[in-house]
N, C-alpha and C positions, 0 to 999 in steps of 0.2 A: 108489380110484375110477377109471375108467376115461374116456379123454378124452371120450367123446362122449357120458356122462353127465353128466360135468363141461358140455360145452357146453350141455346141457340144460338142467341147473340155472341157471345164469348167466345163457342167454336168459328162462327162467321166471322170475328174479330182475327183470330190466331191464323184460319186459312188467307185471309187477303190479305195477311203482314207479311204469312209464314212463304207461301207460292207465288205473293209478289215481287217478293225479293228474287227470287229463282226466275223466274219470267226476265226480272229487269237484268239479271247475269247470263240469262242461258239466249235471250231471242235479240236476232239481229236489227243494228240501227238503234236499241237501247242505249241510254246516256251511261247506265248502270252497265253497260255489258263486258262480260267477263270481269264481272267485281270481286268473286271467289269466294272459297269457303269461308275465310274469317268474316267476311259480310254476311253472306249465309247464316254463317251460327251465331250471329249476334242478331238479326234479323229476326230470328224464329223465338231467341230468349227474349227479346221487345213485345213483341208479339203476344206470348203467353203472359209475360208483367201486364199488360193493357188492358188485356182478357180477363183475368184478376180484378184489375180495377176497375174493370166495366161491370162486372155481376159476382165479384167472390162474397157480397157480403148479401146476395140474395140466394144465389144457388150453390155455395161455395165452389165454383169454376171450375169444377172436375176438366173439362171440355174435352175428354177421350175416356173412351169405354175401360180402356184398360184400370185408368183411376177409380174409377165408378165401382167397376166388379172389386179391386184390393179391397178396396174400404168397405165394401159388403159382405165379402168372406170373413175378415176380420170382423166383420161388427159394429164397423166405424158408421155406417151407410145403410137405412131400412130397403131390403129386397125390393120390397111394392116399388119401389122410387127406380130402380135399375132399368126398365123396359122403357120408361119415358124418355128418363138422361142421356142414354144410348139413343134412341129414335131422333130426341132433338143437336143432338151431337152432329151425327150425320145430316141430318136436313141442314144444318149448320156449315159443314163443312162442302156438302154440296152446292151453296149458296155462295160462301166463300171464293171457292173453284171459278163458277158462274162471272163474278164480280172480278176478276182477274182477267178472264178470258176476255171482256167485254172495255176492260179498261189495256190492255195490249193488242186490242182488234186492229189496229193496223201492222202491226210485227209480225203474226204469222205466216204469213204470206211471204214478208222476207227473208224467212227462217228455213232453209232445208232440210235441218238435221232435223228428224223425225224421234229421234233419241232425245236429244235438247227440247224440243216439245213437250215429249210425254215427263219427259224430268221436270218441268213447271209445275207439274199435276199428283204426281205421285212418287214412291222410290224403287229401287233396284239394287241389284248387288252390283259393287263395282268390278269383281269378280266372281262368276254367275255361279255360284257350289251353293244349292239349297239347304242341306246340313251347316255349312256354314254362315248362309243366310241369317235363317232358323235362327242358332245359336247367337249371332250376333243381335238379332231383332230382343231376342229373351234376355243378354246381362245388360244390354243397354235399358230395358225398362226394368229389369229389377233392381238399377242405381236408380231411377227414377222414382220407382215405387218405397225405395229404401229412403232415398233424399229426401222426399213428399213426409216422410213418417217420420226423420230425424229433427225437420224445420219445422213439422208443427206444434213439436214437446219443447221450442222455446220460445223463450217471449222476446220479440221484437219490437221495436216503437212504432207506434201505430203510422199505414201504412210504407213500412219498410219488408212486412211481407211477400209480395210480389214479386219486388225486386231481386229479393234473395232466391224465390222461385223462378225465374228468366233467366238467374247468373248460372243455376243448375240445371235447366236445359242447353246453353251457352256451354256448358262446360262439357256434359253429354256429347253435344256436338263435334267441341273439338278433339276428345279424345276417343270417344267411340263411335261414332258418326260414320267415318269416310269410307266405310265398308258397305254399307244398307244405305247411304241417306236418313240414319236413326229416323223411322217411322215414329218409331215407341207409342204409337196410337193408332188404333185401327181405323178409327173415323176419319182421322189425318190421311190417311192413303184411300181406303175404302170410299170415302166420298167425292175427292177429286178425280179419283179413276174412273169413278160413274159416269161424273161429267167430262170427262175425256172421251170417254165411249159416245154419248149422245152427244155433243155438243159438234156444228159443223163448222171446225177447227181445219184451216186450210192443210191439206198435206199434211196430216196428220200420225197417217201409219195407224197400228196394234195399239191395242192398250194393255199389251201383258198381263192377261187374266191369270198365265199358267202362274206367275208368280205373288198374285195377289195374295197369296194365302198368309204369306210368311209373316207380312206385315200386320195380320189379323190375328192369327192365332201364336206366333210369338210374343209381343206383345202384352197378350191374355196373361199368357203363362207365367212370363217374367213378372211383369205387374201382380198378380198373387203371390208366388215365391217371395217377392220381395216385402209384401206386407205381412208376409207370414213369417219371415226374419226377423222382423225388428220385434214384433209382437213377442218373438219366441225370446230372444236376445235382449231385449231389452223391458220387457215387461214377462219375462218368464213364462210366458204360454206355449207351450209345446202339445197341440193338439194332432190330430189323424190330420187335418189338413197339410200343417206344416212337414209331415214326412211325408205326402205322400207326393207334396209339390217340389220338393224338395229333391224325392229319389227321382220324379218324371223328369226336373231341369239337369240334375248330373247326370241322368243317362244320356240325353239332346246333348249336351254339352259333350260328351265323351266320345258318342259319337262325332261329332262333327270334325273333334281335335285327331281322330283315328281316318277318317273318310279323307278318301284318295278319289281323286275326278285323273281321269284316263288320260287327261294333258299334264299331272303334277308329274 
């Protein structure tokens, strides 16, 4: 199998764990419904473990861009490789989507809240401050990108890897999660929201384009910051990267802690 089929399948694996669990909580007449966040984030940390053991030992299972790009900044990960991994990420991930919608085909129709809908597919702020978003989407993947780089300078028994990567998305979740829906990957939101858009989803509603971004290019950000931390921190490389990702996430970050919305 070849790497970027491997990342395909892994992202396809993580989206119909990750938005079927949300489907089975958020849409009506589910046996699962209203299961809750603690199912949620253990759901999406199963999900990614699976995904791992389905292709980590072909493509090492980045299966979100955000991983892809740290480990290339740093040097973990050859450039040439980056435009594939990302491409089969998202066809991944919009397959995913696809395989959800098609296996809760009778639920939408029962389902009115057009919010609980697009929530099966993508994320949102639970309160709608874009700087805050932002910021939130950025430290929540640069514990990601920081965790990724701490768990893989130890040795574990073979496979107990994965494991320990699902319990740190798991944990992600429950503690920094409930603001964003912790995207922490662009392909994760980017691709389900595609097929949100196309897909003829009963009573469907918007697919909130205007806030797609946050989940894409927070993400990025955080996800290098944080590869650029350990690197700097723990293997002593303090390059132009490292400050310059560094001064861009504490100004996001400063602002967002300062940014007032007209209702606070």
């Amino acid at each position: 199998m070849s790497i970027y089929l491997a990342e395909y399948i892994g992202t396809m694996i993580l989206i119909t764990f990750g938005c079927g669990i949300v489907a089975g909580s958020n849409l009506k007449n589910s046996n699962a419904e209203n299961a809750g966040w603690l199912t949620i984030c253990i759901a999406w940390g199963l999900g990614v473990t699976f995904a791992i053991y389905a292709v980590g030992n072909i493509s090492g299972a980045h299966i979100n861009p955000a991983v892809t790009l740290g480990f290339a900044l740093v040097g973990d990960f050859p450039w040439s490789d980056v435009p594939g991994y990302i491409l089969a990420q998202v066809l991944g991930a919009m397959t995913g989507a696809t395989i959800v919608w098609i296996f809760y085909k009778a639920h939408w129709k029962k389902t009115e809240d057009q919010g609980a809908k697009l929530g099966v597919f993508c994320t949102s702020g639970a309160e709608r401050s874009f700087p805050n978003n932002f910021a939130n989407e950025l430290i929540a993947t640069f514990f990601l990108l920081f965790g990724l780089s701490f768990i893989g300078a130890n040795n574990f028994a073979d496979g107990l890897n994965p494991i320990v990567v699902g319990i740190l998305i798991t944990a992600i979740g429950f503690s920094l999660g409930g603001t964003t829906g912790f995207a922490i990957n662009p392909a994760r939101d980017f691709g389900p929201r595609l097929m949100h858009t196309i897909l003829p989803i009963d009573g469907k509603g918007f697919s909130d384009w205007a806030y797609a971004w946050i989940p894409i290019l927070g993400p990025i950000i955080g996800g290098m910051t944080g590869t650029l931390f350990y690197k700097a921190f723990f293997d002593g490389v303090f390059g132009i990267a490292f400050w310059v990702f560094s001064a861009l996430s504490l100004v996001i970050i400063i602002y967002s802690a300062v940014f007032k919305r007209d209702s606070d």
